[in-house]
C-alpha positions in Angstrom: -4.6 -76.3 -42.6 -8.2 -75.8 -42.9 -10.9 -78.4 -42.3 -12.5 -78.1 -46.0 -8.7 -78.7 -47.6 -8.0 -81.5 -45.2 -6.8 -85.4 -46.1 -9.5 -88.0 -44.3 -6.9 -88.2 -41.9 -6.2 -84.8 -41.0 -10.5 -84.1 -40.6 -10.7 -87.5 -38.2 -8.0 -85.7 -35.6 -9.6 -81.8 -36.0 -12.9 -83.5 -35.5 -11.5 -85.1 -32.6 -10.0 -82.2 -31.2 -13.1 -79.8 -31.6 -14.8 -83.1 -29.7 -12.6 -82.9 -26.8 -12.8 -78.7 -26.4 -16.7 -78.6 -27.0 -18.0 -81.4 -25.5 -19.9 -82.1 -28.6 -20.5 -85.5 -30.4 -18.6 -86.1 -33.1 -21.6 -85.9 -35.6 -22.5 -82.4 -34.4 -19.3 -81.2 -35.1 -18.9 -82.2 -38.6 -22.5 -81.0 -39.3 -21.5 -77.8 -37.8 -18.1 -77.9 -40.2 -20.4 -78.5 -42.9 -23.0 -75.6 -41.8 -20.4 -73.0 -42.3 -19.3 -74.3 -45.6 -22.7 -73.9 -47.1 -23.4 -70.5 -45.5 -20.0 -69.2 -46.8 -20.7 -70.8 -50.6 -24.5 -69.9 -51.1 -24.4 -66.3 -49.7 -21.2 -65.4 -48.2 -22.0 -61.9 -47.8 -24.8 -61.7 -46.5 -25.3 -61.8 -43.0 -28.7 -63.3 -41.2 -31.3 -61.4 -39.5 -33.4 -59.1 -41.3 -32.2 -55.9 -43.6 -31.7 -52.7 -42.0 -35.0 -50.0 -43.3 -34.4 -47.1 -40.7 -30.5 -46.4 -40.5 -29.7 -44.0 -38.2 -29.9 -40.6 -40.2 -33.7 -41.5 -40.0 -33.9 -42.4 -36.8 -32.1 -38.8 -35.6 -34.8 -37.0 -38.0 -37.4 -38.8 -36.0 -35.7 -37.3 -32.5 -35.4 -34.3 -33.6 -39.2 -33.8 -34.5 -40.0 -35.8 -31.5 -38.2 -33.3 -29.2 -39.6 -30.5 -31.0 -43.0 -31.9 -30.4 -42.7 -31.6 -26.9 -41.9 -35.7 -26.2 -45.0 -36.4 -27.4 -46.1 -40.9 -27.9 -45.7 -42.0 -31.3 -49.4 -42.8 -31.7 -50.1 -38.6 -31.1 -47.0 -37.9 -33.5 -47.4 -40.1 -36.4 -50.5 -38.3 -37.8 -49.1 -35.0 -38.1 -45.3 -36.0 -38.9 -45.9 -34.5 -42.1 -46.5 -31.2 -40.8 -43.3 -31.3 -38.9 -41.9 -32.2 -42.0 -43.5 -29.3 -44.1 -43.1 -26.3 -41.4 -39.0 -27.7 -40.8 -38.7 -27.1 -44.4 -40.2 -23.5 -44.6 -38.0 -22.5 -41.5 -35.3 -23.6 -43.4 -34.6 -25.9 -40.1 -34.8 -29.1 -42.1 -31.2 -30.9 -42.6 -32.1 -34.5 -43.9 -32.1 -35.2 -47.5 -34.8 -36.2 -49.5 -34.5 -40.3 -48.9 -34.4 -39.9 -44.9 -38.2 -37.9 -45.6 -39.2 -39.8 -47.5 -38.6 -43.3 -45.1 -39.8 -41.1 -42.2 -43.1 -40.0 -44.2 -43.7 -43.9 -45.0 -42.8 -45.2 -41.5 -46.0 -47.1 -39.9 -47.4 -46.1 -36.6 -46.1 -49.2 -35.3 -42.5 -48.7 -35.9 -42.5 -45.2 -35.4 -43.7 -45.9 -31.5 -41.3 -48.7 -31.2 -38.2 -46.9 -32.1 -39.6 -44.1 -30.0 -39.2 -46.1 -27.0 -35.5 -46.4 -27.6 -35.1 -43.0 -28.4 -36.7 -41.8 -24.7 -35.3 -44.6 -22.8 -31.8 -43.4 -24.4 -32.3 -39.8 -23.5 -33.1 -40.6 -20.3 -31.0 -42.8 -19.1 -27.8 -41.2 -17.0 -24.9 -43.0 -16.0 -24.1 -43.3 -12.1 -21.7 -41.4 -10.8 -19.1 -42.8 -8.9 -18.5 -41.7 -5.1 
């Protein structure tokens, strides 16, 4: 049975059995009981942290202008990702739709270098080989 659905009887020995495996005081563990039950009845669904902008269809569109750039830093690429954009299109070269452009068109300088940064450090890293 679960702590929420449990007699004052049955909460007093889980209490004192989360005690005894976490080492916690017995006042931290029932605020902690009483932390997830609020989380799950005000917003169960959603999770914390902050909402996901670029997913990763935008983040490939990115890569692929960067590459075609020649690796170029965000700051020299963010000015003329529009162009990129533009001359993909006439070459019929450009496979995103019209939301992933459109985020890509709108992303700041500063986030465009940031996620840059993961995008070379990924393509460059290599996995050792084993001997």
């Amino acid at each position: 049975m679960g702590y929420l659905k449990a007699s004052r009887e049955e909460k007093g020995r889980i209490i004192d059995a989360v005690k005894i495996v976490t080492g916690l005081h017995r006042k931290a563990v029932i605020r902690a009981f009483r932390r997830e039950q609020m989380r799950s009845v005000i917003n169960p669904s959603k999770k914390p942290g902050p909402s996901v902008t670029y997913t990763n269809d935008v983040t490939a569109a990115l890569k692929e202008i960067w590459l075609a750039g020649n690796e170029v830093c965000g700051e020299l690429l963010h000015p003329v990702i529009n162009e990129y954009i533009t001359i993909f299109t006439r070459d019929k070269m450009w496979q995103y739709g019209d939301e992933v452009t459109k985020k890509l068109c709108l992303m700041s300088l500063g986030t465009m270098a940031y996620t840059l940064n993961f995008i070379d450090a990924a393509t460059y890293t290599t996995i050792p080989q084993a001997q």
